[in-house]
C-alpha positions in Angstrom: 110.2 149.9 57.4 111.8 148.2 60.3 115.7 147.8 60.0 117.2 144.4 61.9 119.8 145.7 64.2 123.4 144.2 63.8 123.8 143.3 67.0 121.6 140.6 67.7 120.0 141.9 70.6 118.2 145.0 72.0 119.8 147.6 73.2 119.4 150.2 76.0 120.7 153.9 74.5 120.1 156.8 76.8 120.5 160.3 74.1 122.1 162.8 75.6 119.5 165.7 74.8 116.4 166.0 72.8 116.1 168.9 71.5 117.5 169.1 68.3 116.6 167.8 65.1 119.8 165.2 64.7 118.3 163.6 68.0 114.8 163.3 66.5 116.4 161.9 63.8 118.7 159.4 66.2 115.8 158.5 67.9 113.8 157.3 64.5 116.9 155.4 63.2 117.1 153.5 67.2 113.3 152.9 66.9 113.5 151.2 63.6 116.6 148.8 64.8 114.2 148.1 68.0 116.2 149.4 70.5 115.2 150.9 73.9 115.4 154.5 73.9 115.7 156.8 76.7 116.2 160.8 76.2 117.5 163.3 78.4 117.3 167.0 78.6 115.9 170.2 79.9 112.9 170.8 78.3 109.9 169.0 78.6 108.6 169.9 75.4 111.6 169.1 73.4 110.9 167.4 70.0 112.5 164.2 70.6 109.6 163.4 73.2 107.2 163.3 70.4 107.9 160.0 69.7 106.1 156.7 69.7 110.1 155.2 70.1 111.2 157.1 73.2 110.1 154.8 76.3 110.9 157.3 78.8 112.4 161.3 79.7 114.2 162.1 82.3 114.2 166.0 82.6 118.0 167.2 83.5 119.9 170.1 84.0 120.8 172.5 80.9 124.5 171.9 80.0 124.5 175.7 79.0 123.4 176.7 82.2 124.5 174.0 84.4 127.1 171.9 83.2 128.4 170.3 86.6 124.7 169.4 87.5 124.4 168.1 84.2 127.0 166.0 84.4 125.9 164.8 88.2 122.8 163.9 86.7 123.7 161.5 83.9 126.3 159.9 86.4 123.9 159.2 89.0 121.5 158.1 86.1 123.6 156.0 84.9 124.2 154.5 87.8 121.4 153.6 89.1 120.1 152.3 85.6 121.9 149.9 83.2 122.2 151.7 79.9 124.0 149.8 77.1 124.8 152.8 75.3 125.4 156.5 75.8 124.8 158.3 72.8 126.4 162.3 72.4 124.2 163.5 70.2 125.1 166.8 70.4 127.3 169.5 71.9 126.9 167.6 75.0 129.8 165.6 73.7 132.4 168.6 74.9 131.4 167.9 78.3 131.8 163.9 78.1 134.9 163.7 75.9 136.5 165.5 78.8 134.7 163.3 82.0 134.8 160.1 79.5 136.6 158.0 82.0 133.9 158.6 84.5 131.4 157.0 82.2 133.4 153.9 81.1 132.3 152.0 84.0 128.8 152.6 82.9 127.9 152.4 79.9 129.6 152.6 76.2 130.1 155.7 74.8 132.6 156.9 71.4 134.0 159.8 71.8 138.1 160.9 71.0 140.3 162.4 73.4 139.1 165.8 74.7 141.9 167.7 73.3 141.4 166.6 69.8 137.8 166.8 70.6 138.0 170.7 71.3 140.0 171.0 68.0 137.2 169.6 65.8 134.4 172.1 67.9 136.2 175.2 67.7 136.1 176.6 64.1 140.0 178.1 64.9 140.9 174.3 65.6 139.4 173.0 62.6 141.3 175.5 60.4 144.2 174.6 62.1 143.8 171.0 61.4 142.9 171.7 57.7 145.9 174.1 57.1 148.1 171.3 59.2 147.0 168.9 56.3 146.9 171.2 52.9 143.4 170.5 52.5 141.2 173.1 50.5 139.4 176.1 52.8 138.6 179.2 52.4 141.0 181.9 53.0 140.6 182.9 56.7 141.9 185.9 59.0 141.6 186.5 62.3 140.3 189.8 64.4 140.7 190.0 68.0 138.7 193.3 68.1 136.2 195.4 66.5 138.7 197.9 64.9 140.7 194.8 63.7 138.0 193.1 62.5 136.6 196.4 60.8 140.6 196.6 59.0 140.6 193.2 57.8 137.3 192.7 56.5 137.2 192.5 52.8 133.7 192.3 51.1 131.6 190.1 50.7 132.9 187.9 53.5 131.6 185.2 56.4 132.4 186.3 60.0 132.0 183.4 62.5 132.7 183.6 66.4 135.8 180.1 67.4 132.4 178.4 68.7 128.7 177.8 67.5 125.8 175.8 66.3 123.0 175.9 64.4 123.7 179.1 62.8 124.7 180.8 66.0 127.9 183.1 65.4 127.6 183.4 61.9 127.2 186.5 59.8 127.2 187.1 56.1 128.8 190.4 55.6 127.8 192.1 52.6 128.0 195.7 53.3 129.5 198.4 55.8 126.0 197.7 57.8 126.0 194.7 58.2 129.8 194.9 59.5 128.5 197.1 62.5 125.6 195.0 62.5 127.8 191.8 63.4 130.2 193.9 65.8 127.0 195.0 67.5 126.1 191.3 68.1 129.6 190.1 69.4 130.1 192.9 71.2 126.7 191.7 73.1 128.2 188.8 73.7 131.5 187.2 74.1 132.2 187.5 70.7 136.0 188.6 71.2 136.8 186.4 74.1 138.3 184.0 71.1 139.5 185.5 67.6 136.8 185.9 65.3 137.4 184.3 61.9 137.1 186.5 58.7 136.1 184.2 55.8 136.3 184.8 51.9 133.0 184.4 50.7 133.4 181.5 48.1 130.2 180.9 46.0 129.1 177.4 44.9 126.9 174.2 46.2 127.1 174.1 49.7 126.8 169.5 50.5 127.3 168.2 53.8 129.2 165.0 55.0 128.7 163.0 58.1 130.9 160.1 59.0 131.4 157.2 61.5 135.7 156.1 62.6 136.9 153.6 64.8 140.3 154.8 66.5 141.3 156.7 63.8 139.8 154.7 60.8 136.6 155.9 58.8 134.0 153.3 58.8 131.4 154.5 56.5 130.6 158.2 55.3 127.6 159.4 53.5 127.4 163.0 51.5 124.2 164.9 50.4 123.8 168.1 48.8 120.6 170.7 49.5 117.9 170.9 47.2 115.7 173.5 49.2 116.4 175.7 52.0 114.6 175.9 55.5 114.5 178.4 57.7 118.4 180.1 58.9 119.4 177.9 55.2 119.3 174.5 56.8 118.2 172.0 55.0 114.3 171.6 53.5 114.8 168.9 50.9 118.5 167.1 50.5 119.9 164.4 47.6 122.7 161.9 48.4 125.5 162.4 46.6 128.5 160.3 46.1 132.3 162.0 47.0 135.4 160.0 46.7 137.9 163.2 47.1 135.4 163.8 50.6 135.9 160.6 51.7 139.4 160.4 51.0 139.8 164.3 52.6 137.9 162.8 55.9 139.7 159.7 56.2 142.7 161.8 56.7 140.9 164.5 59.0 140.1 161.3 61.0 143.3 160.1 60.7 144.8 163.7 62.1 142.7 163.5 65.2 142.5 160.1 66.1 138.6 160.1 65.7 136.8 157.9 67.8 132.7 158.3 66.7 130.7 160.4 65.0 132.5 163.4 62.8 130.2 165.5 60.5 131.8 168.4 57.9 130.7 171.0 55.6 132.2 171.9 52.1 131.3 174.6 49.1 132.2 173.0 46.0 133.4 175.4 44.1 135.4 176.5 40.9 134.6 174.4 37.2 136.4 171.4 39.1 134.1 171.8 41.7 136.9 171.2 44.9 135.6 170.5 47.9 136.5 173.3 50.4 136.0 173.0 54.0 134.1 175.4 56.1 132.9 174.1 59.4 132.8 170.8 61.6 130.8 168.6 64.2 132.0 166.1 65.9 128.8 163.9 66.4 126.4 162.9 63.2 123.6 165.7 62.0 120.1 164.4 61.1 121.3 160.7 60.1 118.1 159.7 58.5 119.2 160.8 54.9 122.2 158.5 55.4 119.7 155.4 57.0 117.6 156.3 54.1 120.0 155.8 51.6 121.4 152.7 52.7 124.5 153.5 55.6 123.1 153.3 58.7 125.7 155.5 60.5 123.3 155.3 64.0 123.7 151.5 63.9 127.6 151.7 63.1 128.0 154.2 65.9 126.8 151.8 68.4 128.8 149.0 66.9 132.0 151.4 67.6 130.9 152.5 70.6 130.3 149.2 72.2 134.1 148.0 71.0 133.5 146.5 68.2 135.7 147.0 64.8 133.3 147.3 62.1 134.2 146.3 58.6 134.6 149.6 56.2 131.0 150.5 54.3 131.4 151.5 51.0 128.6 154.4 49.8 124.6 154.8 50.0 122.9 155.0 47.0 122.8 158.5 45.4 119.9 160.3 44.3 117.8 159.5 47.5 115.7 162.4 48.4 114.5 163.6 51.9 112.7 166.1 53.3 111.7 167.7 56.5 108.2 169.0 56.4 108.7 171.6 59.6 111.8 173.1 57.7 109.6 173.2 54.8 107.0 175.3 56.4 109.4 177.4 58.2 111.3 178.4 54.8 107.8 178.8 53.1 106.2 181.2 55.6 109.2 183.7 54.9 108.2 184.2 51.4 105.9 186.4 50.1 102.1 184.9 50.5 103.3 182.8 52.6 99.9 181.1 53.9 99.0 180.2 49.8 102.3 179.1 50.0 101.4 176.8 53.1 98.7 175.2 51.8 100.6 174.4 48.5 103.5 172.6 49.9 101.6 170.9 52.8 99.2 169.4 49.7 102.8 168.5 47.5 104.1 167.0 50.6 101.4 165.0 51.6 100.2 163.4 47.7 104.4 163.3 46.9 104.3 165.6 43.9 106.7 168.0 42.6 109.9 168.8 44.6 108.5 165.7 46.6 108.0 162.7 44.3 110.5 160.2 44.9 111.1 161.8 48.5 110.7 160.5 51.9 109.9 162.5 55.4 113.1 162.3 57.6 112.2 164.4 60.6 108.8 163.7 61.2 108.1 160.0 59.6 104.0 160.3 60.6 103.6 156.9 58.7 106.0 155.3 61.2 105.8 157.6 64.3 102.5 158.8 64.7 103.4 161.0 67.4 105.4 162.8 65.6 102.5 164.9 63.6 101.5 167.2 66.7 104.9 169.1 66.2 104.6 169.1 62.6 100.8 170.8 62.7 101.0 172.5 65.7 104.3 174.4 63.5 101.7 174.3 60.5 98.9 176.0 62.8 101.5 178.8 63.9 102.7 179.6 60.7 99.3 179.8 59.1 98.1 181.9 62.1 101.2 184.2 62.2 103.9 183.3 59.3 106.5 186.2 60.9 106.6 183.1 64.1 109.0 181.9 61.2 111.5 183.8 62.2 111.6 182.9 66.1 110.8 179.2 65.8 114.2 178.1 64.8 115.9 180.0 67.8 113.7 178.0 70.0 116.2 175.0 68.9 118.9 177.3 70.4 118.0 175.9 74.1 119.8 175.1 77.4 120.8 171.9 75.9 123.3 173.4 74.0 126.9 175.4 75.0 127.5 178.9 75.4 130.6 180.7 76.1 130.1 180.4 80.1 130.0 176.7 79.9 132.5 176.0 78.0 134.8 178.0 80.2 133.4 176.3 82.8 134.1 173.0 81.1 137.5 173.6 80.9 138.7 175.4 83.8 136.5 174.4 87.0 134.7 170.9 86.1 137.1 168.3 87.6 137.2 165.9 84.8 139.7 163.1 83.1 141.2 165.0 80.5 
């Protein structure tokens, strides 16, 4: 399966981290297009190095715990390397929406203005944004403190700190523990250096859609619902799904903020009409291989954009197309009960295609393309089988230097010297 780029010519793209499982994904989608890729980040383990695609890492400072040398770093690689592209896979886009004009001399990069950047990150700014345009959300309050958040908290709820990833900074409140269990957590932290949002639990299908604008305009957008859970409820198996009133809803969140790049949103749909109602943002693209899969290649459009170029509008992937990611799989597997029959069952459905996965195609780990990328995936299937309760620590692993934290940020904002 190799995808002809659009451009007409290879590319150099330099990710931004490797850690995650969108910049696996990001790297698969480059490889395909035949484009030279280069990763960067702290870890020399990180998952995106297992990858037949990535010609070379370059080991870097952690944003979280260094964000000025991280910055240094990509500027004096940059520098002294021609890179076509600079891709912000992840939160790492905070840092270079705000130094953005330091990077325009060396390589292409899409990112909006820093201010309206910092309104899609924080949860408070999306909400804000939402409200601002009458969109459907989930009724929200706000607690600046333990006692207020204890006053205001009617069950069953969501509690979620302004800023987080990957399930950091969210609680599901279901009882008067699990209040003081939350309270314990952000009081550990910096949990009440921002309001803490208090949000009414709304039940229904929880989708996800990931977008690509030019200066305001949405290029293409591609939904896709979950089929089976993973490990901290990400995604095991997903099915693209086709959402007008979503792609209507993000034109005009694009619109709002002037969007320049990559904009990813969740929604519940919920009620018998089965509205759409917002609950959290990125700004960058999460694990765009269902979306290359089903025919919008949202990786390739992002380059386009980023490079300058104005992109015609993409009208929907095919629904129905069914991914998987076998190391969520076996992460959400080893929490159930007999969880190492359990192992051996879905590694055999996996690998012959047969019940949840007939008709489905690996996005994380493609082995069949990537042959690198099966040590991660058994080396996860090893640990699990050995001790399944790893299941619960493996996904926090993801939670690395690479990614913000409360220090940063402030750093980010108050101390870096950056064009704002």
């Amino acid at each position: 399966m190799l995808v002809a780029s659009q451009h007409g010519r290879r590319l150099r793209v330099l990710l931004s981290e490797g850690s995650s499982t969108s910049a696996r994904e990001a790297i698969t989608a480059l490889g395909l297009m035949g484009h030279h890729v280069e990763v960067c980040d702290p870890s020399t383990h990180c998952l995106g190095r297992f990858s037949r695609f990535v010609h070379k890492f370059h080991r870097c400072p952690g944003l979280g715990d260094d964000p000025a040398g991280y910055l240094d770093f990509l500027l004096q690689l940059l520098s002294r390397q021609r890179f076509d592209v600079l891709l912000p896979i992840h939160e790492q886009g905070y840092l270079l929406a705000k130094a953005q004009e330091k990077f325009a001399p060396l390589a292409a990069l899409a990112l909006p203005s820093f201010q309206n950047y910092r309104k899609a990150h924080s949860k408070i700014g999306f909400h804000n944004v939402l409200s601002g345009l009458g969109l459907p959300h989930p009724h929200t309050e706000f607690a600046s403190s333990p006692s207020e958040l204890r006053d205001k908290i009617r069950l069953p709820c969501v509690v979620k700190t302004s800023v987080g990833t990957a399930s950091r900074g969210t609680w599901m409140v279901r009882s008067p523990q699990d209040i003081e269990g939350a309270i314990a957590e952000l009081e550990s932290g910096h949990g009440f250096d921002d309001p803490v949002l208090i949000q009414e639990f709304t039940p229904g299908t929880v989708e996800h859609a990931q977008a690509v604008f030019c200066r305001g305009e949405l290029v293409a957008m591609h939904a896709y619902a979950q089929v089976a859970a993973g490990a901290g409820g990400g995604d095991a198996i997903k099915e693209s799904v086709r959402r007008p009133l979503v792609r209507m809803h993000l034109a005009r969140i694009g619109e709002r903020l002037a969007w320049h790049g990559a904009l990813s949103v969740d929604y519940i749909l919920a009620g018998p009409d089965e509205t759409p109602r917002y609950i959290d943002c990125n700004p960058r693209l999460v694990e765009p291989m269902s979306a290359v899969l089903s025919g919008v290649d949202l990786v390739d459009l992002l380059l386009r954009v980023s490079l300058g170029e104005v992109p015609a509008t993409v009208v929907a992937g095919r629904e129905a197309t069914r991914t998987h990611l076998t190391m969520q799989v076996l992460l959400g597997t080893a929490l159930r009960p007999g969880a190492r029959l359990g192992l051996v069952r879905q590694l055999w459905q996996v690998g012959t295609g047969r019940g949840d996965y007939a008709g489905s195609t690996e996005e994380l780990t493609p082995v069949r393309l990537d042959w690198v990328s099966a040590l991660p995936v058994t080396m996860t299937a090893l640990a699990l089988f050995l001790n399944p309760g790893l299941a619960r620590e493996l996904p926090k692993r993801g939670w690395g230097s690479h990614l913000l934290t409360p220090k940063s940020i402030r750093l980010i904002e108050e101390r870096l010297e950056c064009s704002s």
